[in-house]
C-alpha positions in Angstrom: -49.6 30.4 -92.4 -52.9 30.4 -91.6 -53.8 29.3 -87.7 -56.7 27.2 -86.3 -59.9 28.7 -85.1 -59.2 30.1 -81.7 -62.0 29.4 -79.2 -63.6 32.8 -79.8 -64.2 31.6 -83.2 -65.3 28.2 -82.2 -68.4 29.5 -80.1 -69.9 30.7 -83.1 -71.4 28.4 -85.6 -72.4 28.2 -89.2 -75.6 30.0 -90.0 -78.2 30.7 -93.2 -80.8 33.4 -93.4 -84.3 31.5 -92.4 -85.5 33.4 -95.7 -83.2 31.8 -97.7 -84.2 28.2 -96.6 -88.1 28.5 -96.4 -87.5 30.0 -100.6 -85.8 26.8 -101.3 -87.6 24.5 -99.3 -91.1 26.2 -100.6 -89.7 25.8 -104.1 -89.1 22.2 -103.6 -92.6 21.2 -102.3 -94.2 22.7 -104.8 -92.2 21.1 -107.9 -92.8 17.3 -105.4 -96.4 18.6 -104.5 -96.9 19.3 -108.4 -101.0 20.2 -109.4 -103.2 17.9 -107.3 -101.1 17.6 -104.2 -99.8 14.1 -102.5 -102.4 11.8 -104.2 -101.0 8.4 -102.3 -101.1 9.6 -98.9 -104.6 11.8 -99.5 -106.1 8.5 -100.7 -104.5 5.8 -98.2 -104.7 7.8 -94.8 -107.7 9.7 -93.2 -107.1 13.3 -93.2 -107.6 13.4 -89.1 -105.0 10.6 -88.3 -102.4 11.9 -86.4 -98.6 9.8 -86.3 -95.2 10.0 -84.4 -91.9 9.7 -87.0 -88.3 9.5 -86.2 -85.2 10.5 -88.2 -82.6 8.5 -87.8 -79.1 8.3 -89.4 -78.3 4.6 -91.3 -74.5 5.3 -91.3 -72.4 7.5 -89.4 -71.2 11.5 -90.8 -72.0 14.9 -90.4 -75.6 16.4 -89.9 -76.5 19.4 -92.3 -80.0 21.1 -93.2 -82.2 20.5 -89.6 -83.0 23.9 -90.3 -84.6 22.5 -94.2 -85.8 19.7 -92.6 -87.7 21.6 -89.8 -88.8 24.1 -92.8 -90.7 21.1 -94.8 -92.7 19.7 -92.3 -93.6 23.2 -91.0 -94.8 24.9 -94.6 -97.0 21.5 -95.0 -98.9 21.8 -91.5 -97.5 24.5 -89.0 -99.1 22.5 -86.1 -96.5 19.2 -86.3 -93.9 19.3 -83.5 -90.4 18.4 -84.8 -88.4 17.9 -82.1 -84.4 18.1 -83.0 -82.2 15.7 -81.2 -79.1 17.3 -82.7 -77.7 20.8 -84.5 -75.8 21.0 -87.4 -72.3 20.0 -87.7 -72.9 17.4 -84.8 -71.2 14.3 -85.4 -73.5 10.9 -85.5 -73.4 7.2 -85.4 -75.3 4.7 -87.3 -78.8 4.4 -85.7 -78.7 7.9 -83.7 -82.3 9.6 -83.5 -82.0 12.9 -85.6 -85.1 14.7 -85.0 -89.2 13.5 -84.0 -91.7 14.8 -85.8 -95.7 14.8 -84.3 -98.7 15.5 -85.8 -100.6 15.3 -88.5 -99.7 12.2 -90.5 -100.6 12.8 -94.1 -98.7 16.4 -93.5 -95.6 13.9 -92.4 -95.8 11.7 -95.0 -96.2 15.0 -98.0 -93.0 16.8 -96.1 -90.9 13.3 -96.0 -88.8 13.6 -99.3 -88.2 16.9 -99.4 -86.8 17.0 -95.7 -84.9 14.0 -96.4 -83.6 15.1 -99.7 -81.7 18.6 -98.5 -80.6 16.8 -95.1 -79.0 13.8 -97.1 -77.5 15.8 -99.5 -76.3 18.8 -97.3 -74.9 16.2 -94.7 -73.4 14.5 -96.9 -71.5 17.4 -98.1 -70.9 18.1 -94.4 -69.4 14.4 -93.8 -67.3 14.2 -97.1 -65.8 17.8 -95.7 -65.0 16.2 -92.3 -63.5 13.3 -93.4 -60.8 15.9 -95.3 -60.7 18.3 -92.3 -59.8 15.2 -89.7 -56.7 13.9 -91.8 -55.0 17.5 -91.9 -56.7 18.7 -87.7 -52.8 18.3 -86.9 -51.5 21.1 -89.2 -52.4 25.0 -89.7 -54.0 24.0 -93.1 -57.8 24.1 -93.8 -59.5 22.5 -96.4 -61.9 24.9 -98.6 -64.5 24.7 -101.1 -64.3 25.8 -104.8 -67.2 27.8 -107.0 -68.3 23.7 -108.9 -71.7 23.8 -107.5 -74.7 22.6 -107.8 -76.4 26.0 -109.7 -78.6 27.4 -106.9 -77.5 25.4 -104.2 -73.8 27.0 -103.7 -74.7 29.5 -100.3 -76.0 25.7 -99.0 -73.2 23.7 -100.1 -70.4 25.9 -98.9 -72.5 26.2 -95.6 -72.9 22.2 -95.6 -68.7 22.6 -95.8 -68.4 24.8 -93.0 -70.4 22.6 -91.1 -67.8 19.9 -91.7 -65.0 21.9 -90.6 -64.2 23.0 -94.0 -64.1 26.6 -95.1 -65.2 28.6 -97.9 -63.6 29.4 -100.8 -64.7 32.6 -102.7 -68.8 33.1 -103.1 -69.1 34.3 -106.5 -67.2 36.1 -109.0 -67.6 39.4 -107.5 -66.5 38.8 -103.9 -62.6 38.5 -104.9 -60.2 38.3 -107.5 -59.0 35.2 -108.5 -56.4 35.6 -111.6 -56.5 31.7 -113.3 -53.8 31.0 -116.5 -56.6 31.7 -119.0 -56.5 35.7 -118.0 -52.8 35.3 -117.4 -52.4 33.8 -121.2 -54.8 36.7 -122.1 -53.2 39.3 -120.3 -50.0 38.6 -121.1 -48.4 37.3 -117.9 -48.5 37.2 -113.9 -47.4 40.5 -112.8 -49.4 42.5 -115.1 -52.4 40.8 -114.3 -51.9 41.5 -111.0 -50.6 45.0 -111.4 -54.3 45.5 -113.9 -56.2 43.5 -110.8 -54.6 46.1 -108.4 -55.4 49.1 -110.3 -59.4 47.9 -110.6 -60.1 46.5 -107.4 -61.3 48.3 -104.6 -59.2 48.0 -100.9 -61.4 45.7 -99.4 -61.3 43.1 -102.5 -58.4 40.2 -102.2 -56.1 39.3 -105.4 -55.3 35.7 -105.7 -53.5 34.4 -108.6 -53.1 30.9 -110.0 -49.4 29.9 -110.5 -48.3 26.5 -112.0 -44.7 26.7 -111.4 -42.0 28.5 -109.4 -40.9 31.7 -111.9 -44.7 32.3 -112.0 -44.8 32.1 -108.3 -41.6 34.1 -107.6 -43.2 36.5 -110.4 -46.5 36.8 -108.0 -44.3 37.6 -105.2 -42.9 40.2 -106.5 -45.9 42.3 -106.8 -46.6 41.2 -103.9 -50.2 39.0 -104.9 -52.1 38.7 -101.8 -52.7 34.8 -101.9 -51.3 32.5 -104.7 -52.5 29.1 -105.5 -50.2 26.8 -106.6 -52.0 24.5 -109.1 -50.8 20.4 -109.3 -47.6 21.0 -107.3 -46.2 17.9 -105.6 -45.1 18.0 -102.3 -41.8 18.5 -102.7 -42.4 21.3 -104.6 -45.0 23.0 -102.5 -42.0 22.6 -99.2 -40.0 24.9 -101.4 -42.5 27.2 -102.7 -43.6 27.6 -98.7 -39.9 28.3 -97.9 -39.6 30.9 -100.9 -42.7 32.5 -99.6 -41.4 33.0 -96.0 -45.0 34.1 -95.0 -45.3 37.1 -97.2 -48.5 35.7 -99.2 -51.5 33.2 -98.4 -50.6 29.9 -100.0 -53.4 27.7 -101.5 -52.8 24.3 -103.1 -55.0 22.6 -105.4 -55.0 19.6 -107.5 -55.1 15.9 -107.5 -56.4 16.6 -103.4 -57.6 13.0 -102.2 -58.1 10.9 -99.0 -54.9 9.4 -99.3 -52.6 12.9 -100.9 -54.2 15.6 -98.2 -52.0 15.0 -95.4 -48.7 15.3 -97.5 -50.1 18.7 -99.1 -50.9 19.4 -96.1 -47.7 19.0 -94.0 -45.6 21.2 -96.9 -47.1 24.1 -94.3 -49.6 26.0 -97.0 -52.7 27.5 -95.8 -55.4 26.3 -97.3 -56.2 23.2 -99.8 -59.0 24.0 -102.3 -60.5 21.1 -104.1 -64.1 20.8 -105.9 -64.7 17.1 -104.4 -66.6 18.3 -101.2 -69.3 19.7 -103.2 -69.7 17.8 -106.6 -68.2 14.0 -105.5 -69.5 13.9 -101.9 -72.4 11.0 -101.7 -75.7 12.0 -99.7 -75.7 9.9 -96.0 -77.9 7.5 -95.5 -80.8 9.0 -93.4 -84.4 8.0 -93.2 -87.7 8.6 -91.7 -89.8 6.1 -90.0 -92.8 6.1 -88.7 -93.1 4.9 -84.3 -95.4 2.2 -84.2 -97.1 2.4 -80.8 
């Protein structure tokens, strides 16, 4: 079975290439900014007034995407000081101060929805991920992502997940194999997809294979499938597939994984629960921006 992090591990955190935020983030102020720029604020507010802002959390989660946030307000005007209060993955209550931003006010007020928009969404990815990870923190499983993404998003996402305690699930299609019972129907059954997997595959790529039942998982074992996900297996059914197993393969469950069915999956002893709700269901927290009134 898979263990817990050691504390080694734990010292280093979750991280994205700065070049792959300031891409996104530029992408995204240019679709808000569109052809003639922020017309309510250029028309409302002098262009020398300066401002103070806060962001603060409305509801307690997970923060994800300072680093997006920080990005906005500094592609708008370089010279505004944003201040972070708190890194990603920290763990907030409702009304904590997430980050000041000072400067420039109509450069505060352009950069607003497209900080809030990645922090809200990313944290709440990162909160719906943590509420998973708490249930099951008394057992060797870890909750993980799945490929159903937001197209474009999925290196943020599955960092958002990380950030939550989570852990990710395969990038891409090419990173690892992951045999599912269409290419088993196809390829006419567990151990010679495996066995064709094997025969392709470099050393360095993983072979998982999808099982929904024991003879296909006894079938795995015996060409020895590196991990094998049992799909919609109860419980009780998962206990014995773990005892079969005896800790010769990496054991994955996924199906029906909820709030209130995670800690039973859990306790059967696999390694890791995949399920697609972290990413797709998870509802954006509540943050918001505010200008300080002085």
């Amino acid at each position: 079975m898979a263990g817990k992090p050691d504390e080694a591990q734990k010292a280093f955190s979750p991280s994205l290439p700065q070049l792959l935020i300031e891409d996104a983030v530029r992408a995204a102020l240019l679709e808000d900014l569109g052809r003639a720029g922020d017309i309510t604020t250029s028309s409302t507010l002098p262009e020398e007034v300066t401002a103070a802002a806060v962001l603060s959390s409305r509801e307690a989660g997970t923060i994800c995407g300072m680093g997006f946030a920080r990005t906005a307000f500094a592609l708008i005007e370089p010279s505004l000081k944003f201040t972070a209060f708190v890194k990603d993955g920290a763990r907030v209550n409702r009304g904590d101060k997430v980050a000041r931003i000072e400067g420039n006010a109509r450069a505060i007020l352009s950069a607003e929805r497209v900080a809030l928009n990645y922090l809200m969404h990313l944290s709440g990815i990162a909160s719906y991920t943590a509420k998973f990870a708490d249930l099951i923190a008394h057992t060797n499983a870890r909750v993980c992502d799945t490929r159903k993404t937001i197209p474009g998003m999925r290196a943020f996402a599955k960092y958002a997940v990380k950030c939550g305690g989570g852990a990710n699930h395969r990038f891409g299609l090419d990173d690892a194999i992951l045999i599912k019972d269409n290419h088993i129907a196809v390829a006419g059954g567990v151990a010679k997809a495996i066995l064709a997997a094997r025969a392709y595959a470099g050393h360095l790529v993983k072979i998982e294979v999808e099982v929904d039942g024991l003879e296909q998982f006894e079938e795995a074992l015996s060409v020895k499938a590196d991990l094998i996900l049992l799909d919609n297996m109860g419980p009780e059914l998962l206990e014995k597939a773990v005892k079969i197993n005896a800790g010769r393969a990496r054991l994955e469950a996924s199906g029906a994984i909820a709030f209130d069915t995670i800690k039973a999956i859990a306790e059967t002893g696999v390694d890791y629960i995949s399920t697609s709700k972290i990413t797709m269901a998870a509802p954006p927290l509540d943050i918001g921006l505010d200008i300080e009134l002085t």
